[in-house]
Each structure stands twice: as C-alpha cells, then as structure tokens.
N, C-alpha and C positions, 0 to 999 in steps of 0.2 A: 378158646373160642366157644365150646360146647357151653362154657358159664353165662358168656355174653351172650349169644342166641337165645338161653332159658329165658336170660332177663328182659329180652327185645321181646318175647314171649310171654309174658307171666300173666299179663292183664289183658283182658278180653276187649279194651281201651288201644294198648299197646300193638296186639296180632295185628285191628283193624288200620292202624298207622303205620305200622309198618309193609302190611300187606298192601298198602295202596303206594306207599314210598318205592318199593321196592322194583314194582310195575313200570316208573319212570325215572327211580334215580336208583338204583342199587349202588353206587358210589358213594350217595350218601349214608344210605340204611349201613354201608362198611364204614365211614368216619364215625356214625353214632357209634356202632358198637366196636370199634377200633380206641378211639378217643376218650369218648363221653363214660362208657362202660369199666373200657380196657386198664385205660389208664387215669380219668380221675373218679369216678366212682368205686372202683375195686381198693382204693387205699383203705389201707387198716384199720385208723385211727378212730371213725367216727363206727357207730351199730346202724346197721343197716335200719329201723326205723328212726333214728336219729336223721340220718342221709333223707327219707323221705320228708322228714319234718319241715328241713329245712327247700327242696323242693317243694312241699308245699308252701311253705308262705313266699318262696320268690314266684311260685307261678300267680298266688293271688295277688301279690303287687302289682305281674305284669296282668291280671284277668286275662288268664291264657286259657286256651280251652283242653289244654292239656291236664288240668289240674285234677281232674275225673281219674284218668288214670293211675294216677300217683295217689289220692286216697285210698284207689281200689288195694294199690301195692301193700300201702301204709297199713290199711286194714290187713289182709294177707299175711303180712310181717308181725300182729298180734298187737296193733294198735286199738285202742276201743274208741266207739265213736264219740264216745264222751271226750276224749282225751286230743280228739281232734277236731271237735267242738269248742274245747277250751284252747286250742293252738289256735281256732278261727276268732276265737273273742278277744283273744289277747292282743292276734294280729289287727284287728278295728284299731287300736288307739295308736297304731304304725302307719295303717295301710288304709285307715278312713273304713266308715259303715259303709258305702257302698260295694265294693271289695269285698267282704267282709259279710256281708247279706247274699251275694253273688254266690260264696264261696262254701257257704252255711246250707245254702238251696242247693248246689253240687255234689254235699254232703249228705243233705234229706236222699235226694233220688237215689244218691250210690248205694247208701246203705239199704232203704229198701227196693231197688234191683239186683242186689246182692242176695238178701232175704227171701224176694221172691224166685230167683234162681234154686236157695237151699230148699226152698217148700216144695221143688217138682221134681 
C-alpha cells in the first residue's frame, strides 16, 4: 500500500486530486489506489514511462484534464519534453489537431511550471 500511496502522491497534479477526493469520497481515492494502482498498473510487463505514454495519449483522446498530471509523471520518470512532444505529434494523425494542440499547450505550461519550480 506504502507503493500505491507514493504514486497517489508523486505529482503535485495528483496530491491536489486526490486531496480533494479524499474529503468526499475516500472509498473511492481506496478503489484508485486498490484497483487502478494495485493491481493493473503495478504489472510487470510494460516500464513505468512506457505506462505513462500510454496514459498520455488515452487521456488526450478523452481531452481529459487529467493529462497535466501524467506528463508531470512522465517527465519525473525521465521522459524528455521532446519525446513527449513527438508522442503528441504522432498522436494528431490518431486523435485529430485539436487534441493534439490542447495537449502540446499542457505540455508548454507543465514544463515551464516545472522549470520555474527548479529556478526557486
């Protein structure tokens, strides 16, 4: 459980979702990290930035506003922005340019509020 919690944890995205979950449904903040965490993201098979990759491009299909988060991860896990750049350009010819421009501008602001976090 100490795993699950880090990861309910890790993004400054993430604390703020579930702190606010937690306030009115902590059954559910336990099936995320029960379910979602526990048992199908902890499988072995895929590398944990691979795992975000592919959250990334399903949250920009859905234009979820979740997607913040999971970059932030993605980055964190030693993805570079370049490389999640080219995961959002690729995604346009799946998931249409508006998606895709959405997801690119998600991308701008994470990485420099990340930036301006390491500069203070």
């Amino acid at each position: 459980m100490a795993d699950q919690q880090d990861e309910l944890e890790s993004t400054q995205d993430r604390r703020d979702v579930i702190g606010k979950l937690s306030e009115f449904a902590p059954d559910f903040v336990s099936m995320i990290s029960n379910f979602c965490l526990g048992e199908v993201y902890a499988r072995p098979a895929l590398p944990e930035n691979t795992k975000e990759v592919v959250a990334i491009v399903s949250l920009i299909s859905l234009g979820s506003d979740r997607l913040k988060g999971h970059i932030e991860s993605a980055l964190a896990q030693g993805s570079t922005k370049e490389e999640l750049s080219e995961v959002i350009m690729l995604s346009s010819i799946y998931l249409g340019f508006p998606r895709a421009i959405d997801a690119m501008l998600v991308l701008h602001e994470t990485v420099n509020s990340l930036s301006a976090e390491d500069s203070n």
